[in-house]
DSSP file (Angstrom, degrees, kcal/mol; ACC not computed):
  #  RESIDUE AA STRUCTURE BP1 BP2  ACC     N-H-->O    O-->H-N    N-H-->O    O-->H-N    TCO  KAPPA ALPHA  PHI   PSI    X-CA   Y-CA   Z-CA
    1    1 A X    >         0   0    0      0, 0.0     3,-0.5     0, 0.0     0, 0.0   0.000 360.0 360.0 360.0 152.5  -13.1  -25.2  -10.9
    2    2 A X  T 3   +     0   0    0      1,-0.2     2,-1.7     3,-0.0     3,-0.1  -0.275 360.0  31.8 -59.9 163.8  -17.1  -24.8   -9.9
    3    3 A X  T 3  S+     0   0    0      1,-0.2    -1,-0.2     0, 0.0     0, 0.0  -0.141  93.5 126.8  86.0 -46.3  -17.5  -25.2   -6.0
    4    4 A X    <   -     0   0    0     -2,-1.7     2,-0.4    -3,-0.5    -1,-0.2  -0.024  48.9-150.3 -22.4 131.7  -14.1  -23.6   -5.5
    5    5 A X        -     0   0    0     -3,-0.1     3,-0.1    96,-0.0     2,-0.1  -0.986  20.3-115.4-135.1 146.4  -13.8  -20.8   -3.2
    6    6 A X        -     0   0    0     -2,-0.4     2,-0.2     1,-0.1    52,-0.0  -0.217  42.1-102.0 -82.6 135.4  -11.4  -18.1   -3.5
    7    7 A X        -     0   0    0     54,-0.2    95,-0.3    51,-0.2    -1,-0.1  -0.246  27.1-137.1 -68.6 113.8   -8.7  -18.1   -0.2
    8    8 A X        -     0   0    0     93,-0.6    -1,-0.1    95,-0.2    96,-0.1   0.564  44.3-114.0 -37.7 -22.0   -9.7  -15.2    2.3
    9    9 A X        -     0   0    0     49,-0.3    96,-2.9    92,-0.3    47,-0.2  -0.132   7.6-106.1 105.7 132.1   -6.3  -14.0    2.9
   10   10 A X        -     0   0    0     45,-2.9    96,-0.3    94,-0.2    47,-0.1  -0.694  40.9-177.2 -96.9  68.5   -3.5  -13.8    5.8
   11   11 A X        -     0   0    0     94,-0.3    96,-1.4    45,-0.2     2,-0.3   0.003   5.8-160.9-101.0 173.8   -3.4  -10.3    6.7
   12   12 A X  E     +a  107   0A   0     94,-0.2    39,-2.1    39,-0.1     2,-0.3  -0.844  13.9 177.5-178.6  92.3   -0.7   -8.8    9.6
   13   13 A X  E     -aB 108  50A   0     94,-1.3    96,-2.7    -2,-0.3     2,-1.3  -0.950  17.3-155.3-118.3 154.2   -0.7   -5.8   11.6
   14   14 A X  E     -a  109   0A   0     35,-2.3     9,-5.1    -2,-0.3     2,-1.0  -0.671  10.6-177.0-136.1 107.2    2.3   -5.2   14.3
   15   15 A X  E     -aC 110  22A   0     94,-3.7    96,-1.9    -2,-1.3     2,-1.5  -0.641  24.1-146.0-112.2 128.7    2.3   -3.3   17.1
   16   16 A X  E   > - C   0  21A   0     -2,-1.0     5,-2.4     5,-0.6     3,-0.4  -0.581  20.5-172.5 -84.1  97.4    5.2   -2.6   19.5
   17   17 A X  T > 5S+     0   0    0     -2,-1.5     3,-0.6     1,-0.3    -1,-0.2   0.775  77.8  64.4 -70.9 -28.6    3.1   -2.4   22.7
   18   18 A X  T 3 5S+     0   0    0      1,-0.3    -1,-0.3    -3,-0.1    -2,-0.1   0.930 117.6  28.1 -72.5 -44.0    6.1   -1.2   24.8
   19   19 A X  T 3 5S-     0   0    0     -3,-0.4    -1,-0.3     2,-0.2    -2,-0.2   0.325  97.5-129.0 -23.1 -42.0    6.2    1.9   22.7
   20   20 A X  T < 5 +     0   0    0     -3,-0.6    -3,-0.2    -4,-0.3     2,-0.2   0.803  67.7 114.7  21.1  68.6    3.1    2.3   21.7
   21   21 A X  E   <S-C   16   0A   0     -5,-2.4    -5,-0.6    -7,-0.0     2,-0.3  -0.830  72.3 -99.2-140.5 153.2    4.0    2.7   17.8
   22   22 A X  E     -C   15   0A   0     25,-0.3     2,-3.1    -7,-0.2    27,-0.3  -0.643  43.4-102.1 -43.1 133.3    3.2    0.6   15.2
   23   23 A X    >   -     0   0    0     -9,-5.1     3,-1.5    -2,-0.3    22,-0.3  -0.178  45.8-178.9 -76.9  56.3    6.1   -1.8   14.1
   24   24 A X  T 3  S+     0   0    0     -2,-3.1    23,-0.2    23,-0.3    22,-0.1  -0.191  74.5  10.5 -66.4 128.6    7.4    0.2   10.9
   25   25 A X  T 3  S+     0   0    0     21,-0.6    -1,-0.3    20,-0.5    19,-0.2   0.252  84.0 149.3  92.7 -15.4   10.3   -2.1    9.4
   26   26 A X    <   -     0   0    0     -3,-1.5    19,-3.1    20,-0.2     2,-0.6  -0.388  47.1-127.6 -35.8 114.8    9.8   -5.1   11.5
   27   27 A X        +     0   0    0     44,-0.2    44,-1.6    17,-0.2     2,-0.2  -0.640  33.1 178.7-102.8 116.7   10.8   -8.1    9.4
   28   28 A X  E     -E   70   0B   0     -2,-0.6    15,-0.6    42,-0.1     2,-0.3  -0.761  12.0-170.6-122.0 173.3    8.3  -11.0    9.0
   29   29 A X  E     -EF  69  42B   0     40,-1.2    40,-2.0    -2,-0.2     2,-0.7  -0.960   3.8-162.7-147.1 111.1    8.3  -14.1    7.3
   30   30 A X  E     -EF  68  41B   0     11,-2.3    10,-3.0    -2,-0.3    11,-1.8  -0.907   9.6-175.7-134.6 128.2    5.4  -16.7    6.6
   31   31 A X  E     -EF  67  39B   0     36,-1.7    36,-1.0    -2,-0.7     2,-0.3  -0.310  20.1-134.8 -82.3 163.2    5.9  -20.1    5.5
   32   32 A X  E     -E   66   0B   0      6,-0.5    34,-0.2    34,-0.2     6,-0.2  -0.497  18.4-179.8-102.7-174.5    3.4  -22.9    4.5
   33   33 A X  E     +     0   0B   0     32,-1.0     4,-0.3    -2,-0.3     3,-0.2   0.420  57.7  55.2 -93.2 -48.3    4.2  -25.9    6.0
   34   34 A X  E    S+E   65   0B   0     31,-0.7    31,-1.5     1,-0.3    -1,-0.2  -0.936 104.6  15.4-150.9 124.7    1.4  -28.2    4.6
   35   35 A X  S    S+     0   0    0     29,-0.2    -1,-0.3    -2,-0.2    28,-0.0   0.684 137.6   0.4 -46.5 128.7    0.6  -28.7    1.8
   36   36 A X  S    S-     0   0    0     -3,-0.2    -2,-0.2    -4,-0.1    -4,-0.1   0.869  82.9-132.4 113.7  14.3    3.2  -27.6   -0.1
   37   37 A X        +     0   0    0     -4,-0.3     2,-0.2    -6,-0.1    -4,-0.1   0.494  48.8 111.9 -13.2 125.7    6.1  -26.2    2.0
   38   38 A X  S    S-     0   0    0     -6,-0.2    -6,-0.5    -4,-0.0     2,-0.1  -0.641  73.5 -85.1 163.2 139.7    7.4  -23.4    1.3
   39   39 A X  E     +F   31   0B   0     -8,-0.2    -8,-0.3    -2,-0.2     3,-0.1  -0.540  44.4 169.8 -79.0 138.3    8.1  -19.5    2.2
   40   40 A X  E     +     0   0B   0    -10,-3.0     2,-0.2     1,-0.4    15,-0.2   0.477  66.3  28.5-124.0 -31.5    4.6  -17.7    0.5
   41   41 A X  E     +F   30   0B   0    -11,-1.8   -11,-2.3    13,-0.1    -1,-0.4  -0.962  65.5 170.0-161.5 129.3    5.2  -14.0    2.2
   42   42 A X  E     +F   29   0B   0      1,-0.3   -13,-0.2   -13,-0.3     2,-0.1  -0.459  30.3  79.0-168.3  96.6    8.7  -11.9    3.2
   43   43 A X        -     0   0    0    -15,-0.6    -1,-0.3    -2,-0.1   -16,-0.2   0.116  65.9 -55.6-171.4  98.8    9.0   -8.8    4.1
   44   44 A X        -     0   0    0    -19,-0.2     8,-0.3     1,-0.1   -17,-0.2   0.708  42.6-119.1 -33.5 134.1    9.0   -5.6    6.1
   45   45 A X        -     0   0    0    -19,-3.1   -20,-0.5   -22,-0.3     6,-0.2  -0.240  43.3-131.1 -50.4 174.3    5.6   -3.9    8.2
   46   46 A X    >   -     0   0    0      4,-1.2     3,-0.9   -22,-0.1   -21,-0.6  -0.078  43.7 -71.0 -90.5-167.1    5.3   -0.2    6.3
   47   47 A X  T 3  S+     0   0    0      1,-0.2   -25,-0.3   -23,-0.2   -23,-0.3   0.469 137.6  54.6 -94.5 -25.7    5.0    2.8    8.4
   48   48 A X  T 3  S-     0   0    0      2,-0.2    -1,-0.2   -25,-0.1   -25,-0.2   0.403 110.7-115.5 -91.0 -23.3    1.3    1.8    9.6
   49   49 A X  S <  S+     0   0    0     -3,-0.9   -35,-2.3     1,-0.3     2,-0.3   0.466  77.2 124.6  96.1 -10.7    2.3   -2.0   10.9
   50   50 A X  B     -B   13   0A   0    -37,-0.2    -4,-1.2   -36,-0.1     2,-0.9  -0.780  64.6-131.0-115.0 145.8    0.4   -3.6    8.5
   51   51 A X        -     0   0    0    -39,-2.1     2,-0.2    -2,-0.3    -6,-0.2  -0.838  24.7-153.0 -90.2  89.5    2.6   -6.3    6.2
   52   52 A X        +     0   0    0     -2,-0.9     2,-0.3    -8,-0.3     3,-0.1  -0.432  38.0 132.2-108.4 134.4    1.4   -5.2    3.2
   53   53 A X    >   -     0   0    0      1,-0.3     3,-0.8    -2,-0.2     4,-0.5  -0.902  66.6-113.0-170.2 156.2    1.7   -8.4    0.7
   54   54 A X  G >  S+     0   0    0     -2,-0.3     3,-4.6     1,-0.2     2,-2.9   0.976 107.2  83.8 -53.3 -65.4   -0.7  -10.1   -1.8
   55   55 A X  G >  S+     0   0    0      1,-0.3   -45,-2.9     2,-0.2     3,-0.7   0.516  92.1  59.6 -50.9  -3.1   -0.8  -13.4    0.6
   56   56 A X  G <  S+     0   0    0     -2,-2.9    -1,-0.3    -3,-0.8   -45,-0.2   0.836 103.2  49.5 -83.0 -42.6   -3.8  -10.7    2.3
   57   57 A X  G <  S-     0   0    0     -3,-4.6    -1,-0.3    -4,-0.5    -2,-0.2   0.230 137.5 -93.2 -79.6  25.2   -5.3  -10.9   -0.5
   58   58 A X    X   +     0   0    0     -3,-0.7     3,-2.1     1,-0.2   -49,-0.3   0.110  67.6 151.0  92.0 -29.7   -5.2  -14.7   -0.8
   59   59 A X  T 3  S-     0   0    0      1,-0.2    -1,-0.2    -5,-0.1   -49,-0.1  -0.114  76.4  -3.2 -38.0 122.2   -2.0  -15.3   -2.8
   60   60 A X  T 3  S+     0   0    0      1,-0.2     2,-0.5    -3,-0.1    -1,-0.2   0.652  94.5 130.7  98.7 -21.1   -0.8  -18.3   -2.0
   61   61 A X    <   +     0   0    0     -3,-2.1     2,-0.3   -54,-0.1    -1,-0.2  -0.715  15.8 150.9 -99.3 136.6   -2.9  -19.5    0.6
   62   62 A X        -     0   0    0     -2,-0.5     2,-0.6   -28,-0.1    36,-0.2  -0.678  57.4 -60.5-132.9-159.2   -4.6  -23.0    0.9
   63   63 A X  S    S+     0   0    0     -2,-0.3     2,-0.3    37,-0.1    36,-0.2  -0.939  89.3  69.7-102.8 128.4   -5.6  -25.2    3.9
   64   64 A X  E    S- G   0  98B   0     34,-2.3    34,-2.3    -2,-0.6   -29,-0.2  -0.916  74.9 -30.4 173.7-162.7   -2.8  -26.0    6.0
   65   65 A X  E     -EG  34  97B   0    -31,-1.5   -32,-1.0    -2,-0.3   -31,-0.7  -0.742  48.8-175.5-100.3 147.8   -0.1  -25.3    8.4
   66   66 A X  E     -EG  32  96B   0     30,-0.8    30,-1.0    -2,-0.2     2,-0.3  -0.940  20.9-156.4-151.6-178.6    1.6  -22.3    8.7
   67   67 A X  E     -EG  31  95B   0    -36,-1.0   -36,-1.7    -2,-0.4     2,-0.3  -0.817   4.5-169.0-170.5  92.3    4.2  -20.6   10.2
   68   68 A X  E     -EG  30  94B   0     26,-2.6    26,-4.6    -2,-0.3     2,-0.4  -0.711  13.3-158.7-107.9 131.7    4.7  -16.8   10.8
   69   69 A X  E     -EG  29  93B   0    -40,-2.0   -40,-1.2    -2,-0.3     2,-0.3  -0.947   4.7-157.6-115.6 135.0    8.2  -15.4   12.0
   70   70 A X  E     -EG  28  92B   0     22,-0.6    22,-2.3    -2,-0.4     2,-1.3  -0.960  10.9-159.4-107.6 137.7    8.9  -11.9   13.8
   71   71 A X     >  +     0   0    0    -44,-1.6     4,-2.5    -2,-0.3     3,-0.4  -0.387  42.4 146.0 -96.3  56.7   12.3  -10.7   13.5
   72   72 A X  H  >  +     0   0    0     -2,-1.3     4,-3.0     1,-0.2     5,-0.5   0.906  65.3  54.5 -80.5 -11.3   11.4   -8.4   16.8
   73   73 A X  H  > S+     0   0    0     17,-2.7     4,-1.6    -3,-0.3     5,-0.4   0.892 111.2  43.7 -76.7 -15.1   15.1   -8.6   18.5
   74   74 A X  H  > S+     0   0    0     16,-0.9     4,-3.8    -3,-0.4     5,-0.3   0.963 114.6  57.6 -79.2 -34.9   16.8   -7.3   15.2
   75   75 A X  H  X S+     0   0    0     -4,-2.5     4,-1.9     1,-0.2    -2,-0.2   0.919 108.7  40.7 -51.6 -50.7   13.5   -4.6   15.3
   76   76 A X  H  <>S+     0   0    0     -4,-3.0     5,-1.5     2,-0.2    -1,-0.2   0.942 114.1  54.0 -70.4 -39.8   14.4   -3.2   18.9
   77   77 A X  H ><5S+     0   0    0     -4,-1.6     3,-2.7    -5,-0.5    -2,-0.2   0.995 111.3  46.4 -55.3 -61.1   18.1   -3.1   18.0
   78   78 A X  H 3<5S+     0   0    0     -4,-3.8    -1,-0.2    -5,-0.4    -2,-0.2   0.948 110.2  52.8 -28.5 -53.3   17.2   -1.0   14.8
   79   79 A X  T 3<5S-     0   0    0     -4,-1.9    -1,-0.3    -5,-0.3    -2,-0.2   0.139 114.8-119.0 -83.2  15.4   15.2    1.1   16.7
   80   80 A X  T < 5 +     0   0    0     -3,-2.7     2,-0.3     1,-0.2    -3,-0.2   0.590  62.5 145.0  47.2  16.0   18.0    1.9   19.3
   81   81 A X      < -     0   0    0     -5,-1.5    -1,-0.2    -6,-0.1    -2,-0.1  -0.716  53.6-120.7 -93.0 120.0   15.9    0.3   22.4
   82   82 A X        +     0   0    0     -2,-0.3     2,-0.4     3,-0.0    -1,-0.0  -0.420  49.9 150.2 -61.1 145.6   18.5   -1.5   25.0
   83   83 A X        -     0   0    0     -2,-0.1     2,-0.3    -7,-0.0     4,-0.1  -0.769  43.2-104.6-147.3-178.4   17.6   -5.2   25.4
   84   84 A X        -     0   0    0     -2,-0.4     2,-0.6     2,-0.1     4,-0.1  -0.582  38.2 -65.0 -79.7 160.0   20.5   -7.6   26.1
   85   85 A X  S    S+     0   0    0      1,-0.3     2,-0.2    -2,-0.3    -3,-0.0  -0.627 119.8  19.6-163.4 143.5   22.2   -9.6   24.7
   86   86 A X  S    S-     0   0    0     -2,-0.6    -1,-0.3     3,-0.0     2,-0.2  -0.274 104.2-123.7 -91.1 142.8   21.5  -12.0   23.7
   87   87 A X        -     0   0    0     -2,-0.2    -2,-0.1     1,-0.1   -14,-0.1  -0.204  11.2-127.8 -74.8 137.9   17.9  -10.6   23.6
   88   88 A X  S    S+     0   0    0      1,-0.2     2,-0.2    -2,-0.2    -1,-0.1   0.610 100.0  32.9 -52.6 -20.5   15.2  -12.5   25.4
   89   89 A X        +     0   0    0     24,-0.1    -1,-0.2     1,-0.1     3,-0.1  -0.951  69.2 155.9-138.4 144.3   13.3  -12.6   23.0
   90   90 A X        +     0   0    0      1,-0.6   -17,-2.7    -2,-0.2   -16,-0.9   0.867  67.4  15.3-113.4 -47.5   14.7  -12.9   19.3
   91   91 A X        -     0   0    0    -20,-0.2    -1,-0.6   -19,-0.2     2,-0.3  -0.945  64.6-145.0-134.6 135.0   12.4  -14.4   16.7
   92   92 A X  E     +G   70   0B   0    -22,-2.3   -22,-0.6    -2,-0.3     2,-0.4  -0.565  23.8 177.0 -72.8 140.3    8.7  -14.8   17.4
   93   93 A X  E     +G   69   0B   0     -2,-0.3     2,-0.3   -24,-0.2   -24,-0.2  -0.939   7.7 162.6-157.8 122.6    7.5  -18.0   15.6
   94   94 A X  E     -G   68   0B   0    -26,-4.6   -26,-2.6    -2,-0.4     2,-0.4  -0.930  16.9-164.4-149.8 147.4    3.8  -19.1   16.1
   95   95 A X  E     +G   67   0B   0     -2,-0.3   -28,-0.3   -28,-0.2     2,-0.2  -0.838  16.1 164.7-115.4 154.2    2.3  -21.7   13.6
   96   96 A X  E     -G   66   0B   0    -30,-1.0   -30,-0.8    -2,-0.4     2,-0.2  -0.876  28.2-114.9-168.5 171.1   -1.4  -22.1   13.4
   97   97 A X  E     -G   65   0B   0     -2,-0.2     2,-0.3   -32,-0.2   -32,-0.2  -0.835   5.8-135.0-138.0 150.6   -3.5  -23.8   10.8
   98   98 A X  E     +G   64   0B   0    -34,-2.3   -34,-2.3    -2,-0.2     3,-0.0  -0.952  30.9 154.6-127.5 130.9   -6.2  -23.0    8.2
   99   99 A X  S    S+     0   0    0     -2,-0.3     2,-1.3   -36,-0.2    -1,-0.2   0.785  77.1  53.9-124.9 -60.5   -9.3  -25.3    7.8
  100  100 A X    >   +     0   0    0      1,-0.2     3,-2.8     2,-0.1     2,-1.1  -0.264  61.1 174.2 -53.3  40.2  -11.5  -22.5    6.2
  101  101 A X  T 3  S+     0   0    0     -2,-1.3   -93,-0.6     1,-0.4   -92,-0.3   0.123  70.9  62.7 -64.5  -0.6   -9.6  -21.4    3.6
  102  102 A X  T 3  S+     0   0    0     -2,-1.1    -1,-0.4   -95,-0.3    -2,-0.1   0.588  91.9  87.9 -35.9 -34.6  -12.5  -18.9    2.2
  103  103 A X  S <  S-     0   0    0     -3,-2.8     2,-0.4   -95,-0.1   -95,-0.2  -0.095  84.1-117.9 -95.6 171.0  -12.3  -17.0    5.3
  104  104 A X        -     0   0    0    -96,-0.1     2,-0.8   -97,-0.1   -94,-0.2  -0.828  25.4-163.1-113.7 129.3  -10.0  -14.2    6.1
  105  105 A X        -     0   0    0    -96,-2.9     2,-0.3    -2,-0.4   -94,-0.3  -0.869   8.6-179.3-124.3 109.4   -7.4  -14.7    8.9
  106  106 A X  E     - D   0 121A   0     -2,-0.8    15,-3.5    15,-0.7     2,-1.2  -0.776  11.4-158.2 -80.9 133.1   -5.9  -11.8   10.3
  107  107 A X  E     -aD  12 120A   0    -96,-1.4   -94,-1.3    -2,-0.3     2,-0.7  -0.744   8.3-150.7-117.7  94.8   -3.1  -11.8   13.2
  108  108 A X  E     -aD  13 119A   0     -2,-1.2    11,-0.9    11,-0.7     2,-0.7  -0.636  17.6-151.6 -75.3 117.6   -2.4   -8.6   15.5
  109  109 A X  E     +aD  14 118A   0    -96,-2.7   -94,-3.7    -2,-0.7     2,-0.4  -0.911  19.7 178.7-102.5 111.3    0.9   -9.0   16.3
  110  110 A X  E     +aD  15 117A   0      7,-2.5     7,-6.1    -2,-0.7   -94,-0.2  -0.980  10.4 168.1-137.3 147.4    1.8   -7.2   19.8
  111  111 A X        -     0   0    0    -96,-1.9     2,-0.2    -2,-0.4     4,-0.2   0.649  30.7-173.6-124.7-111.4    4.7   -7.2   21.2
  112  112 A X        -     0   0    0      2,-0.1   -36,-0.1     1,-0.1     5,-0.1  -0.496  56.3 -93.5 147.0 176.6    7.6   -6.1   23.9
  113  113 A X  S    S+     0   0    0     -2,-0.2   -24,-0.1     1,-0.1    -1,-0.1   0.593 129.6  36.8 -82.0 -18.5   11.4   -6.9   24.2
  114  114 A X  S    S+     0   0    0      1,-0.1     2,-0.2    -3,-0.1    -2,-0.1   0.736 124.1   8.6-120.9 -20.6   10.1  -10.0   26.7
  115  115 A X        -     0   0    0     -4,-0.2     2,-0.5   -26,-0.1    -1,-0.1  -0.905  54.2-145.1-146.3 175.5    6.6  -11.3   25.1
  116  116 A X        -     0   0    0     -2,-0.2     2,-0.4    -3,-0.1    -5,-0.2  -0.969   8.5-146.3-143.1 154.0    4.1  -11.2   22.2
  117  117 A X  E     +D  110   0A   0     -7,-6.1    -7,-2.5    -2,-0.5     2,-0.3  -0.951  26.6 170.6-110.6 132.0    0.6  -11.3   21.9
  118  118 A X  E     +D  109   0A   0     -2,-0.4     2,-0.3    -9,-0.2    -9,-0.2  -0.719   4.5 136.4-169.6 128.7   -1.0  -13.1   18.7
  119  119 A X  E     -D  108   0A   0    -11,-0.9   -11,-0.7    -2,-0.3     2,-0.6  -0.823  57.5 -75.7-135.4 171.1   -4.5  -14.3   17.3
  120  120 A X  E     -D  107   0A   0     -2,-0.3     2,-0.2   -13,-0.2   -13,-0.2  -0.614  59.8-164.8 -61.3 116.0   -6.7  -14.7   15.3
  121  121 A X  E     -D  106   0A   0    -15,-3.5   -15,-0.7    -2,-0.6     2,-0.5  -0.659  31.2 -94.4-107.7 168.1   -8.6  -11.2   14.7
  122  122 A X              0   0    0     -2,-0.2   -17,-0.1     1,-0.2   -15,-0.0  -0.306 360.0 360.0 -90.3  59.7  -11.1   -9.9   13.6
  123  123 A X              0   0    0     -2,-0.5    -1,-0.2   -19,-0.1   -18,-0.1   0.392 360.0 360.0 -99.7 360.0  -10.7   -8.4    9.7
């Protein structure tokens, strides 16, 4: 439709700060909430960190709510790093919401076995 403008993208890179590695194999998930519920994006970082899916490129995306999960306690177990368990941290969950839906929202994901870091960056 005229006036339309095409959705910027949710882009995703993950780094395992404790490490210092990028989060190869780290299993993410992002949901809409609003409008429209519904899982949009699922699948494992690449070798690089970065969640490689159309939903960067816009698939999928509107103005809403959303909801991005890191699977980081199943990551460190993969990865042979002791944590306890049950780990202290298991799944990462942070929702935040998109009002610009032209604009491009990227989230550096960093992380440890006990906390995460995660914002809106700049891509």
């Amino acid at each position: 439709m005229a006036g339309e403008k095409t959705a910027g993208g949710i882009s995703i890179h993950a780094v395992d700060v404790s490490r210092g590695v990028p989060a190869a194999g780290l299993v993410v998930r992002l949901r809409r909430l609003q409008p429209e519920a519904g899982l949009i994006a699922e699948g494992a970082c690449s070798a690089n960190g970065h969640f490689a899916h159309a939903v960067a490129d816009g698939m999928g995306v509107l103005r809403g709510t959303y909801e991005v999960e890191f699977d980081v306690g199943a990551f460190f177990r993969q990865a042979g790093v002791q944590i306890p368990d049950p780990s202290f941290l298991d799944v990462a969950v942070f929702r935040f919401g998109i009002d610009a839906v032209h604009e491009h929202f990227h989230l550096p994901f960093k992380f440890t076995p006990w906390g995460f870091s995660l914002f809106r960056g700049g891509a």
